[in-house]
MDTraj code that builds the backbone (N, CA, C; nanometers):
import mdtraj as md
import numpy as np

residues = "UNK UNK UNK UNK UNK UNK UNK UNK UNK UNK UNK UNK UNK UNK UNK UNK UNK UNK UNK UNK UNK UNK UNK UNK UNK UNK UNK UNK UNK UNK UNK UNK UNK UNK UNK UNK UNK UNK UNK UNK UNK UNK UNK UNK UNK UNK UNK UNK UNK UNK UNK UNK UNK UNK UNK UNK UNK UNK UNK UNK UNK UNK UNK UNK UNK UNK UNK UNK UNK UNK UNK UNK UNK UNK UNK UNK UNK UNK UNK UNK UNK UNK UNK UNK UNK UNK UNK UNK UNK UNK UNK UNK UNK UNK UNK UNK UNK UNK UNK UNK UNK UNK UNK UNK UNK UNK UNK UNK UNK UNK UNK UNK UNK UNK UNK UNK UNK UNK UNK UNK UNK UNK UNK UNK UNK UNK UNK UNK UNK UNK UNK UNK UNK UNK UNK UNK UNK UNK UNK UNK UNK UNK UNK UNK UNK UNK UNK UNK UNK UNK UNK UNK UNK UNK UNK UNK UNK UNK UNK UNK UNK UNK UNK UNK UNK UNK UNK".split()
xyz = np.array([
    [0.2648, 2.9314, 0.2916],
    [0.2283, 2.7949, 0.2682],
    [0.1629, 2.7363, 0.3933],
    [0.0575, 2.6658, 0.3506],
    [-0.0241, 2.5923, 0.4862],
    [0.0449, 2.4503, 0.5117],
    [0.0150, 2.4383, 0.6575],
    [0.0503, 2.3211, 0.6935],
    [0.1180, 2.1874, 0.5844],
    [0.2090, 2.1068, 0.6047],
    [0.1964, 2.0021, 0.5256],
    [0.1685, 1.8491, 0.6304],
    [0.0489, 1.7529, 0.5946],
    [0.0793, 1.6602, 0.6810],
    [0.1562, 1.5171, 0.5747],
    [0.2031, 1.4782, 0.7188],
    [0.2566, 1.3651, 0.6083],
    [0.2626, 1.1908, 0.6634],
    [0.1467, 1.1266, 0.6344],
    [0.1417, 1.0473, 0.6421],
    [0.1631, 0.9165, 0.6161],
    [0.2318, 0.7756, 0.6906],
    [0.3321, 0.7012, 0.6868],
    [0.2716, 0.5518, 0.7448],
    [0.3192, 0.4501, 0.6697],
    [0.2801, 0.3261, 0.7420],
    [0.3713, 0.2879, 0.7403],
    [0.4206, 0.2305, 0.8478],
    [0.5584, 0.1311, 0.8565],
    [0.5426, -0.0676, 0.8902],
    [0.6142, -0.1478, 0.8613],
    [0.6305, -0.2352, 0.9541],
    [0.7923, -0.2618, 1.0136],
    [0.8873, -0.2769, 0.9335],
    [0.9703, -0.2820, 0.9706],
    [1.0723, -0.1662, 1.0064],
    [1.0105, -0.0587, 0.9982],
    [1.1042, 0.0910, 1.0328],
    [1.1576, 0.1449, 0.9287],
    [1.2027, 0.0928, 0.7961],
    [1.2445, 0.1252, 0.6786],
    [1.1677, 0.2772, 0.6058],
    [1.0777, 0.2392, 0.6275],
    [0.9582, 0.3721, 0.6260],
    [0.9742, 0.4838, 0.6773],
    [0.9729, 0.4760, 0.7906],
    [0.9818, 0.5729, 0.9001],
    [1.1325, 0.6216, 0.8961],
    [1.2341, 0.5884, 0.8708],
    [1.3609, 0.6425, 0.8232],
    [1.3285, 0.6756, 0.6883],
    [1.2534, 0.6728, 0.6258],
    [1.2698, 0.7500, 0.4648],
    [1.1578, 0.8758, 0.5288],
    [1.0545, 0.8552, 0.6025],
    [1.0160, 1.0080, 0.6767],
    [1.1069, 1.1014, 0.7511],
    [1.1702, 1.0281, 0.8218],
    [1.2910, 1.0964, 0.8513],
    [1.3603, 1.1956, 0.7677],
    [1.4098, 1.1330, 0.6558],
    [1.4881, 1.2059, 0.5632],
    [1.4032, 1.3366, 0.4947],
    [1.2919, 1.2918, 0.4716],
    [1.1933, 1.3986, 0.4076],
    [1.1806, 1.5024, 0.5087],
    [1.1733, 1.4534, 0.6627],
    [1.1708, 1.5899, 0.7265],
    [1.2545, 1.6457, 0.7311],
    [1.4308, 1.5862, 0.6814],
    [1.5184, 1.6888, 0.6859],
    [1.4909, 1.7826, 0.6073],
    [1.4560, 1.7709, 0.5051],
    [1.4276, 1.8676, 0.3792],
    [1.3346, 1.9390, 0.4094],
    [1.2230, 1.9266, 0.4925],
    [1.1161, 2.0091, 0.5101],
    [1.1690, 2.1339, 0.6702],
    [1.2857, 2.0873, 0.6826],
    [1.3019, 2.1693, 0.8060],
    [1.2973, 2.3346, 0.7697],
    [1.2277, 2.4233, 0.8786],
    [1.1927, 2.5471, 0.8165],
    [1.0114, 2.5509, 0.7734],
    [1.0048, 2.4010, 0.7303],
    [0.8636, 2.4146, 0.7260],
    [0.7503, 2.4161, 0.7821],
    [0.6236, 2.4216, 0.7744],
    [0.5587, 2.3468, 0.8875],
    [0.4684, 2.2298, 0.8347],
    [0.5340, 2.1305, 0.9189],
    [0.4692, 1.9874, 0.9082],
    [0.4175, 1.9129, 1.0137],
    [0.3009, 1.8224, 0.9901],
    [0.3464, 1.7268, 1.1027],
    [0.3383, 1.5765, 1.0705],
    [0.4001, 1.4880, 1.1397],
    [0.4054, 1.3487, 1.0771],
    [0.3263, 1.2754, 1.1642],
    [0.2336, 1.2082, 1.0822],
    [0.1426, 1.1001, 1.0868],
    [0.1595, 0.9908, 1.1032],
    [0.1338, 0.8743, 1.1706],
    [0.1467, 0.7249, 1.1460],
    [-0.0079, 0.6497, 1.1308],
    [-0.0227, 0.6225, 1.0094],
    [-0.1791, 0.5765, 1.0067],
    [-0.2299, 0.4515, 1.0519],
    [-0.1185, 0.4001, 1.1575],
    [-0.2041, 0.3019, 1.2465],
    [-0.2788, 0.4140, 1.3068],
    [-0.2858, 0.4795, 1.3653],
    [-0.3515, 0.5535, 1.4470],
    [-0.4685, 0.6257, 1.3895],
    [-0.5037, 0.6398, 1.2173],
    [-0.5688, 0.6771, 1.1407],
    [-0.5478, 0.7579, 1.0777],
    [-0.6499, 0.8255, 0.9846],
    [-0.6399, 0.9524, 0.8399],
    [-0.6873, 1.0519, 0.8846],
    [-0.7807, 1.0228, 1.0209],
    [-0.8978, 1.1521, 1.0090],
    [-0.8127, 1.2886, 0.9937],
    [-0.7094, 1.3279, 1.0060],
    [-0.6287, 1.4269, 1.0346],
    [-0.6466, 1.4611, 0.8704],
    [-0.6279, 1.3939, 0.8035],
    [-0.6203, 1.4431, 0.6251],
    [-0.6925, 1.5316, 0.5677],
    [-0.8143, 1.5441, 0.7088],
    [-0.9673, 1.6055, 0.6063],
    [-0.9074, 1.7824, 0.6572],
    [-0.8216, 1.7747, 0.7619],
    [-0.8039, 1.9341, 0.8280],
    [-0.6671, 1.9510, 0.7568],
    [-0.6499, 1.9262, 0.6281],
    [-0.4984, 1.9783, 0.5954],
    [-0.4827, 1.9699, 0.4132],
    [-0.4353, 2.0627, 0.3432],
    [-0.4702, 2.0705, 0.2349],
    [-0.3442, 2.0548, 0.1798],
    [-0.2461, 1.9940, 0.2132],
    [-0.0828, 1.9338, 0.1813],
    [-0.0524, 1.8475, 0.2438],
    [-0.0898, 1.7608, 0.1323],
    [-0.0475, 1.6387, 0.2514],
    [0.0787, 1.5498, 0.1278],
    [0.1565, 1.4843, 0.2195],
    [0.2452, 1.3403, 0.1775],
    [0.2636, 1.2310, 0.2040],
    [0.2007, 1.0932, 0.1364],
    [0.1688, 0.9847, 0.1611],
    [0.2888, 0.9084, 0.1353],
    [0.2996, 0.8230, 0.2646],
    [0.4204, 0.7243, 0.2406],
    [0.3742, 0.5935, 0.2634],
    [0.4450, 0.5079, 0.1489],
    [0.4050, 0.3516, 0.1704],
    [0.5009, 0.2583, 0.1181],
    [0.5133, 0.1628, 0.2276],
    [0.6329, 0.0209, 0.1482],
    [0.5445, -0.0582, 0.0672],
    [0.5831, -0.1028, -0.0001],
    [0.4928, -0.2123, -0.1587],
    [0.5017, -0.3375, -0.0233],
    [0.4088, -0.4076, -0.0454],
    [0.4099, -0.5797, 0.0245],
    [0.3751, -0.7036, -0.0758],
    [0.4140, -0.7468, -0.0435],
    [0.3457, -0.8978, -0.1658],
    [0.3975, -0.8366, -0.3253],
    [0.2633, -0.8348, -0.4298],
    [0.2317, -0.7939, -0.5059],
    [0.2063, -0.6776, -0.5085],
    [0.2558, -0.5652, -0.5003],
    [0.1583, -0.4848, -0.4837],
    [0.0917, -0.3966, -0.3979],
    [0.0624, -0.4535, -0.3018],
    [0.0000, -0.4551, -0.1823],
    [0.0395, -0.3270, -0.0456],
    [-0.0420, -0.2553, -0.0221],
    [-0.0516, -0.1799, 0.0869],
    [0.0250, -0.2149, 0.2258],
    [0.0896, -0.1332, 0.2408],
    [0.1162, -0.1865, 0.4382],
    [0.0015, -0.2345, 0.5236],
    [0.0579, -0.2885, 0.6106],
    [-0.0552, -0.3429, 0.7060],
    [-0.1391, -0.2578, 0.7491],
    [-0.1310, -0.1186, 0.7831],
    [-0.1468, -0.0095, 0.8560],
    [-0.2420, 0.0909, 0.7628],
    [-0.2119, 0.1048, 0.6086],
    [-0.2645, 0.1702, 0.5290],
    [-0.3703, 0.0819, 0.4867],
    [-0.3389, -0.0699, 0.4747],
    [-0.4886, -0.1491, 0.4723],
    [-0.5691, -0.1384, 0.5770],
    [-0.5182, -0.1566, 0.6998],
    [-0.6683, -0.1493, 0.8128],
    [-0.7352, 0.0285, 0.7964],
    [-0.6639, 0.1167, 0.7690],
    [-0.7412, 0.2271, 0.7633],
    [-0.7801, 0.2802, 0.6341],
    [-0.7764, 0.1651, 0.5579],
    [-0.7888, 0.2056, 0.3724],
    [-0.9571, 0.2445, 0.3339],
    [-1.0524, 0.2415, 0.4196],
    [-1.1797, 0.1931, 0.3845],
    [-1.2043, 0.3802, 0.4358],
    [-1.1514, 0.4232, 0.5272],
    [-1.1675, 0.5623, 0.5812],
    [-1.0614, 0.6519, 0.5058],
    [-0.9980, 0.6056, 0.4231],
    [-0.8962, 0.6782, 0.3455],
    [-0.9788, 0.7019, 0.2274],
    [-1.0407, 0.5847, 0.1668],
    [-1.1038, 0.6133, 0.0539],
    [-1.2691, 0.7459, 0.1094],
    [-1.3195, 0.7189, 0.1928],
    [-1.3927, 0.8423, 0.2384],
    [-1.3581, 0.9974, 0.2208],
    [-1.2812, 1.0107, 0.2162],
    [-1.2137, 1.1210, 0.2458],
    [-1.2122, 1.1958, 0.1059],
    [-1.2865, 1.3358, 0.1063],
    [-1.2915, 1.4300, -0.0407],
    [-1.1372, 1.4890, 0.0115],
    [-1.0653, 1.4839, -0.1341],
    [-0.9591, 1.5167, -0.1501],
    [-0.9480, 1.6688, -0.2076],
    [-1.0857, 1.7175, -0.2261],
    [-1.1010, 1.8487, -0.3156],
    [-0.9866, 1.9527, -0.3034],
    [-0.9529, 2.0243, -0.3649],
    [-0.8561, 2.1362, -0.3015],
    [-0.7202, 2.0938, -0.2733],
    [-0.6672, 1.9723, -0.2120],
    [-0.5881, 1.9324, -0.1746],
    [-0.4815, 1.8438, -0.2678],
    [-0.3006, 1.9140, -0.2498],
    [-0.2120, 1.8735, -0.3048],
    [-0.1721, 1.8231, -0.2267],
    [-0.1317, 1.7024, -0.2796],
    [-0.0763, 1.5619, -0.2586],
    [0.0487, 1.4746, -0.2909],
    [0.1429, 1.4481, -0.2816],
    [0.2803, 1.3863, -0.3358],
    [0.2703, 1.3010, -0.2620],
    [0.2969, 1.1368, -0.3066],
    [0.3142, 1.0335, -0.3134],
    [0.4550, 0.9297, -0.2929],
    [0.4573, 0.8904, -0.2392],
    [0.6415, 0.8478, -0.1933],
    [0.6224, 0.6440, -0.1581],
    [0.6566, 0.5994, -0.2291],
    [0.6482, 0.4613, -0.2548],
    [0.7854, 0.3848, -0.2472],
    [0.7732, 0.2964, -0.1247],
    [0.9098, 0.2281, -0.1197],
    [0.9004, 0.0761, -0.1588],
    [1.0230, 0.0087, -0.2476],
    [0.9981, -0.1038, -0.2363],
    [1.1176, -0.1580, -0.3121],
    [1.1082, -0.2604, -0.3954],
    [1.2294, -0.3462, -0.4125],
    [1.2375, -0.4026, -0.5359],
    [1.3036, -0.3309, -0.6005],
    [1.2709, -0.3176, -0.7701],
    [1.3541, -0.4538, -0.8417],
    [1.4320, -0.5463, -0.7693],
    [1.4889, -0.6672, -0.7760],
    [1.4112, -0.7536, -0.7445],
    [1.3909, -0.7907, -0.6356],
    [1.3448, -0.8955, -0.5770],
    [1.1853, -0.9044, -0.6275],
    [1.1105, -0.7653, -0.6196],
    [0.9503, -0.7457, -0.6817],
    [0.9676, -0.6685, -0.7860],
    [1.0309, -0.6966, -0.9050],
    [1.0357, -0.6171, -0.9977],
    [0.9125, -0.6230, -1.0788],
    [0.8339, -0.6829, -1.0439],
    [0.6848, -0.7218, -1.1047],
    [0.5384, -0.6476, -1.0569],
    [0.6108, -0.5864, -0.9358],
    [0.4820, -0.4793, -0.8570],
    [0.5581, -0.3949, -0.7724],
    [0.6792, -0.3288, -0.8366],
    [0.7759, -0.2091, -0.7545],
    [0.6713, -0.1426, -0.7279],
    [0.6909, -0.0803, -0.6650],
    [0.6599, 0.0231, -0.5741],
    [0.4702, 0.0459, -0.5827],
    [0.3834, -0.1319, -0.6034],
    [0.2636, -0.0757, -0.6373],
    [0.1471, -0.0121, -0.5392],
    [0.1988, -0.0034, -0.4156],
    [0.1456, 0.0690, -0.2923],
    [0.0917, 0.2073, -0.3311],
    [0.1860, 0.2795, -0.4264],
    [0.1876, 0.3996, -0.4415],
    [0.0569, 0.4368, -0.5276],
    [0.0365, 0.3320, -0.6269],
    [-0.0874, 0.2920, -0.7541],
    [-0.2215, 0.2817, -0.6580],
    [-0.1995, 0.2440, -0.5606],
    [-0.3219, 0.2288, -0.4863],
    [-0.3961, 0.3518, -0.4214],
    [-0.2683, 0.4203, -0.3057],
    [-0.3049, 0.5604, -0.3067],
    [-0.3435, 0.6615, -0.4077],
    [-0.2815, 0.6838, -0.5607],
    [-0.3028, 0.7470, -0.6200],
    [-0.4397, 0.7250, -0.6596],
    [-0.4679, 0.6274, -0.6828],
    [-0.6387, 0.5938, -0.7708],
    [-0.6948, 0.6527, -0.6855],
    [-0.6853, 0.6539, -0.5335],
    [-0.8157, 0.7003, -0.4361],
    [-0.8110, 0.8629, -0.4771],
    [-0.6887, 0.9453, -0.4270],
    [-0.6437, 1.0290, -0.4139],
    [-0.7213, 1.1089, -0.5649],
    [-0.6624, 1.0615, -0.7050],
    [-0.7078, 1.1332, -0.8018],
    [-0.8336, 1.1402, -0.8146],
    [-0.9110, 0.9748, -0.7954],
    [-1.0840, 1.0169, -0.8266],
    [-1.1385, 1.1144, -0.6799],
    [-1.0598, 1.1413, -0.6014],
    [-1.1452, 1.2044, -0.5611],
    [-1.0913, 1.3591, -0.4829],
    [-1.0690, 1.3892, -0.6290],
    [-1.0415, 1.5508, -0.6438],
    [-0.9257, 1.6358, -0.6267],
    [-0.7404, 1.5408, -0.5836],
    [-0.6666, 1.6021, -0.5182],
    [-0.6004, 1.6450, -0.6216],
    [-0.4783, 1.7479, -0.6419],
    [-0.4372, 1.7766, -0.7283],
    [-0.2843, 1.7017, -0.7061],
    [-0.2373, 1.6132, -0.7645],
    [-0.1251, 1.4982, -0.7598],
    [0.0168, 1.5878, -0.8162],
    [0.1442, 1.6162, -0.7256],
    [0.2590, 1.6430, -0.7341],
    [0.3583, 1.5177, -0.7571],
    [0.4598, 1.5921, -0.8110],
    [0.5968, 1.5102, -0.7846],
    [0.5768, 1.3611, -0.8409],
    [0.5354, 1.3774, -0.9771],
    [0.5965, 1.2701, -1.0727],
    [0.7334, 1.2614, -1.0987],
    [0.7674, 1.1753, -1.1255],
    [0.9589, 1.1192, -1.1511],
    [0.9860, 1.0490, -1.2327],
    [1.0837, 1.0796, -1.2574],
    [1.1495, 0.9923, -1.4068],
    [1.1843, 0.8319, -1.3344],
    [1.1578, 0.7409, -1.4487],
    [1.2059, 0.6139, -1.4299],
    [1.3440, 0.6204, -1.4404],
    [1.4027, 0.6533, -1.5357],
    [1.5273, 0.6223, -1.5516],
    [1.6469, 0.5943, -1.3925],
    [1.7229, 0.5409, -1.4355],
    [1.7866, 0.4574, -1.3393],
    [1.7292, 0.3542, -1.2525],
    [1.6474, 0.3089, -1.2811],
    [1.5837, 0.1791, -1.2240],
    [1.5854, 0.1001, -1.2819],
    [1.5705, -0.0658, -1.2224],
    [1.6154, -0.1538, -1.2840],
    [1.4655, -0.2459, -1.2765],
    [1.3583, -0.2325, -1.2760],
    [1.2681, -0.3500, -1.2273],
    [1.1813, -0.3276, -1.3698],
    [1.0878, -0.4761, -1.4051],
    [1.0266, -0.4938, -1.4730],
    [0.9295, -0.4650, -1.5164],
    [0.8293, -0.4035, -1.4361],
    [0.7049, -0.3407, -1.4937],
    [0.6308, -0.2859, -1.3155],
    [0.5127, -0.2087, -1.3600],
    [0.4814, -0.1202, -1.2308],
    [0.3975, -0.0676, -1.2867],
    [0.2630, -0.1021, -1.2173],
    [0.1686, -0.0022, -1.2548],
    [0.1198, 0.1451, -1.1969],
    [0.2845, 0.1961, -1.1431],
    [0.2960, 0.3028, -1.0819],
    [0.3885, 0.4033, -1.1648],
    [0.3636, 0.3809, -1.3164],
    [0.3969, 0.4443, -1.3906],
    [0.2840, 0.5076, -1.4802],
    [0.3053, 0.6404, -1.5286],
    [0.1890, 0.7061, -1.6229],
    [0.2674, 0.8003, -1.6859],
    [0.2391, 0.8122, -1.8237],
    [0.3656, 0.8694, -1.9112],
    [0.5026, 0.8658, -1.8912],
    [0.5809, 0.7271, -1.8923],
    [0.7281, 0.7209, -1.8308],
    [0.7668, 0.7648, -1.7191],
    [0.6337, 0.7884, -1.6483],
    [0.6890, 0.8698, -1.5223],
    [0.6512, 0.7912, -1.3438],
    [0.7736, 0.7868, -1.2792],
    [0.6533, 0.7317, -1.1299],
    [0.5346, 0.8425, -1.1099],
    [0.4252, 0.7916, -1.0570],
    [0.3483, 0.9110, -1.0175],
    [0.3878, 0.9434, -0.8958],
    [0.4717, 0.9366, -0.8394],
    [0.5292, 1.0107, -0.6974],
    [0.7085, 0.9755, -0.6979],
    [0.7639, 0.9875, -0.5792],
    [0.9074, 0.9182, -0.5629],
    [0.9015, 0.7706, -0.5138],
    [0.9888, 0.7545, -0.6210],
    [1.0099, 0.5961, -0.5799],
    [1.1608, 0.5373, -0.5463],
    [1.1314, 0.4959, -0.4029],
    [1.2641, 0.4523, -0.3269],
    [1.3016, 0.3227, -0.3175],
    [1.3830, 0.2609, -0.3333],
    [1.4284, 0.1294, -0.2882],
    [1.5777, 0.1099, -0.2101],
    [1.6030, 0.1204, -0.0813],
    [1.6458, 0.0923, 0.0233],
    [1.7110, -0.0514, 0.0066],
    [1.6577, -0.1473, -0.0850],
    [1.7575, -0.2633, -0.0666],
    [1.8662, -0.2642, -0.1914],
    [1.8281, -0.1832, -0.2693],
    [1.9318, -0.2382, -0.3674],
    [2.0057, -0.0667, -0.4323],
    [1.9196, 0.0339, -0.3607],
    [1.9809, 0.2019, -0.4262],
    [1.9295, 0.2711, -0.3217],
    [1.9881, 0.2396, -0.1751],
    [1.9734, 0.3535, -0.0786],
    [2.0866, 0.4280, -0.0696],
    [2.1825, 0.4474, -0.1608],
    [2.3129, 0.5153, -0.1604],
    [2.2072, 0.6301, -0.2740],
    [2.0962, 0.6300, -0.3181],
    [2.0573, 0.7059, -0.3702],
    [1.8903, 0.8033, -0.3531],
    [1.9010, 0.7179, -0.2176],
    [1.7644, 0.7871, -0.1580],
    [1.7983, 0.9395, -0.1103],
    [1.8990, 0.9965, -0.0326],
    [1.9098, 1.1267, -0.0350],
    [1.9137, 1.1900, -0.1314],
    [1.9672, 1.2187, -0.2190],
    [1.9124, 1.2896, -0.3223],
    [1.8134, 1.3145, -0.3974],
    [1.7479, 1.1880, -0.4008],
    [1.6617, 1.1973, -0.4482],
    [1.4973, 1.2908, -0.4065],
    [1.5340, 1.2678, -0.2502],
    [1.4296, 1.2973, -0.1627],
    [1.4569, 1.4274, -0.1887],
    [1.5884, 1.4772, -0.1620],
    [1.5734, 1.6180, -0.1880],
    [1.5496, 1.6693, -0.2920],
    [1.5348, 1.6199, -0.4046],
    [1.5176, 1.6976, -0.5096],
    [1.3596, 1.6905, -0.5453],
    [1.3265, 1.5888, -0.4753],
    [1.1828, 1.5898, -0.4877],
    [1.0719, 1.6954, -0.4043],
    [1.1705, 1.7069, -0.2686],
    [1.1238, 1.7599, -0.1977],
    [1.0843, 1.9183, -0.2338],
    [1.2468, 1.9569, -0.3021],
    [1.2660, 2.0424, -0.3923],
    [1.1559, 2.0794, -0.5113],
    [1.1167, 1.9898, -0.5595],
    [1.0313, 2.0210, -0.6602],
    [0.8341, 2.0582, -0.5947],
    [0.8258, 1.9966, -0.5089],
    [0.6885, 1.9839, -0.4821],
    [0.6732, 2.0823, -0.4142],
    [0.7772, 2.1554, -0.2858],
    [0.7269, 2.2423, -0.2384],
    [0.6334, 2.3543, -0.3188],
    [0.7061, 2.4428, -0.3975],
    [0.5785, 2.5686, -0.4817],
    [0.5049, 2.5082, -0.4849],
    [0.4210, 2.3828, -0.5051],
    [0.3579, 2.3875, -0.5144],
    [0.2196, 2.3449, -0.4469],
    [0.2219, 2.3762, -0.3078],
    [0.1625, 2.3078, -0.2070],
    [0.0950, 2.4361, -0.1758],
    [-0.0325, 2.4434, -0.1757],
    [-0.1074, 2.5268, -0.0915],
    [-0.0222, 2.6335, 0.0124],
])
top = md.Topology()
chain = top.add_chain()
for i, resn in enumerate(residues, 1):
    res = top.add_residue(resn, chain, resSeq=i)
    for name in ("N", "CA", "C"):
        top.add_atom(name, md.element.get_by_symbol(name[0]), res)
traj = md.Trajectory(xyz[None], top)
């Protein structure tokens, strides 16, 4: 298996502890972790990559994945598998859970990647998300304020699932 990169926007650190956890699971592997204040260009030299993002507002991208969103969308995804990891707050924004993740995916699919690690809704509690496609999240979806007694497992089983299939 080639490289996996895995790229992360944070503001309040919440993020960056759910990368954390994913690298436990990837230990043994080879990865390296990204923070895209610093940028994407790294995405175009790696054909496994994992995108992480907290939902903001509505919807809305991290601060970090918006200032470099315009060079993200550049980027041919050809060849390249991709899993998706969306954090957010299925109470409080039950109206645009986890829609950070909806944003990456649109770029990601039109332009050529092959998309891992869809997930079942079930056990969630929020109202609608356009980060669903056939009953399913299109990546993992975490929420830290109201079911982080259920983010380890989850990560691992996701983690679990996507590996075969990564370049």
């Amino acid at each position: 298996m080639k490289k996996i990169g895995i790229f992360y926007g944070t503001t309040s650190g919440i993020t960056a502890g759910i990368v954390d956890e994913i690298e436990f699971y990837l230990k043994g592997k080879e990865y390296q972790v990204y923070d895209v204040a610093e940028g994407v260009e790294e995405m175009k030299n790696l054909e496994n990559l994992i995108l992480v993002s907290p939902t903001y507002g509505v919807g809305e991208l991290q601060r970090d994945w918006e200032k470099t969103f315009e060079e993200f969308k550049g980027i041919d995804f050809t060849g390249k598998v991709v899993g998706i990891v969306g954090v957010g707050n299925q109470l409080a924004f039950g109206e645009s859970y986890v829609g950070a993740m909806r944003k990456l995916y649109d770029v990601v699919s039109r332009k050529g990647a092959t998309i891992v690690g869809f997930t079942s809704t079930e056990g969630y509690r929020y109202e609608e998300t356009e980060s669903v496609i056939d009953d399913k999240f299109i990546g993992l979806a975490l929420d830290e304020s109201n079911q982080d007694n259920e983010t380890p497992d989850r990560i691992k089983a996701w983690v679990e699932e996507i590996m075969p299939k990564f370049n």
